[in-house]
C-alpha positions as CSV (number, residue, x, y, z in Angstrom):
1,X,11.3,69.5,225.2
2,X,12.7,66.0,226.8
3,X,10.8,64.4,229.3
4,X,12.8,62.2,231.8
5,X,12.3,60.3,234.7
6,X,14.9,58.7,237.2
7,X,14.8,54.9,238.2
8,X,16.9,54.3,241.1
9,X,16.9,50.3,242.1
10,X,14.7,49.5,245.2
11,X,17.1,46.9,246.3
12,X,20.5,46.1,245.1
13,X,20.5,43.1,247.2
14,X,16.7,41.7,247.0
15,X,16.9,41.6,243.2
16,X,20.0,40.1,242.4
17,X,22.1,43.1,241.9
18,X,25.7,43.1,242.8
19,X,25.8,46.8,243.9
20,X,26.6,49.2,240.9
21,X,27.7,46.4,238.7
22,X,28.1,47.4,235.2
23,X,25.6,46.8,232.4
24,X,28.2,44.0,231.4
25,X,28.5,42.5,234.3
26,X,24.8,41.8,235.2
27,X,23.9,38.2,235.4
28,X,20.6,39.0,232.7
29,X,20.8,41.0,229.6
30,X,18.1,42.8,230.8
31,X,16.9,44.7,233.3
32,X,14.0,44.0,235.2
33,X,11.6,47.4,235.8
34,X,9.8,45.8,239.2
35,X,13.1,46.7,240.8
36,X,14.0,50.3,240.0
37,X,11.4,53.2,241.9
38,X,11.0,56.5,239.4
39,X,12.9,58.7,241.7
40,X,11.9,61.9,239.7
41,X,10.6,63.2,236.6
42,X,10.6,66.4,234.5
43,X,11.0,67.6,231.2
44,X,14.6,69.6,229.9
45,X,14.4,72.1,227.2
46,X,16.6,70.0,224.7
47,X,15.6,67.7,222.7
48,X,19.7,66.1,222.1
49,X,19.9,63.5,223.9
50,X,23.9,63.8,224.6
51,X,23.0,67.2,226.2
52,X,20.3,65.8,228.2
53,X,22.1,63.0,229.8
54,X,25.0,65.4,230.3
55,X,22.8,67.8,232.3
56,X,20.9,65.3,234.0
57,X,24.3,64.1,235.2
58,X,25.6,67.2,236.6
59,X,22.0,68.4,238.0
60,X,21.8,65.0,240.3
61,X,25.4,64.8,241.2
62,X,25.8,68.3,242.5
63,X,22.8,70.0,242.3
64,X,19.5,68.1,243.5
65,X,16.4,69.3,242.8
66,X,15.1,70.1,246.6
67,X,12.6,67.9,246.0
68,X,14.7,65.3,245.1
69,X,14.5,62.4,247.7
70,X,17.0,59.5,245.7
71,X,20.9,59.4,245.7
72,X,23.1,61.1,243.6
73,X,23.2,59.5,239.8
74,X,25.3,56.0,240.0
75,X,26.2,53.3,238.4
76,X,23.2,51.1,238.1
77,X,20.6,53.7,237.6
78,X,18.7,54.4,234.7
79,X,17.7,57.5,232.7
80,X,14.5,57.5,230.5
81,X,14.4,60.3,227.7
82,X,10.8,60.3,225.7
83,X,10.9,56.8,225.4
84,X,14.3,55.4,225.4
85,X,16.1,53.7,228.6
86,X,19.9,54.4,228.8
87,X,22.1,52.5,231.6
88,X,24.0,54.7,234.0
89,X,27.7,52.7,233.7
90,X,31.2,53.4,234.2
């Protein structure tokens, strides 16, 4: 089993984000946690991390949880698995 939670930022313009910049193209190497909101958590029966980002993606692009209250997954959100952050990017 995976656990996973969401973190969508609060507010691309309060905290210095240009909207859905890429990881490269942020102004600091890296990112600051005080601005993301966990949007969701849950667990996934793999324990692959390729497959769990892969389903992660699909499940919050086209099929939201209906207690799912954030945006679909973008560019500038990030995806924790156990204990590892990974970057949503182009």
């Amino acid at each position: 089993m995976t656990k996973y939670r969401i973190w969508q930022p609060k507010n691309v313009r309060t905290h210095g984000f240009l909207d859905w910049e890429s990881y490269q193209r942020l102004v600091s190497p890296t990112v600051d946690p005080h601005a993301y909101d966990t949007v969701y958590e849950g667990t996934l029966p793999t324990e692959d991390p390729t497959t769990a980002l892969e389903t992660l993606f699909v499940q919050f692009n086209l099929y939201h949880p209906s207690d799912f209250h954030g945006y679909s997954l973008s560019m500038g959100d990030i995806v924790w698995l156990d204990d590892t952050a990974y970057y949503c990017d182009t």
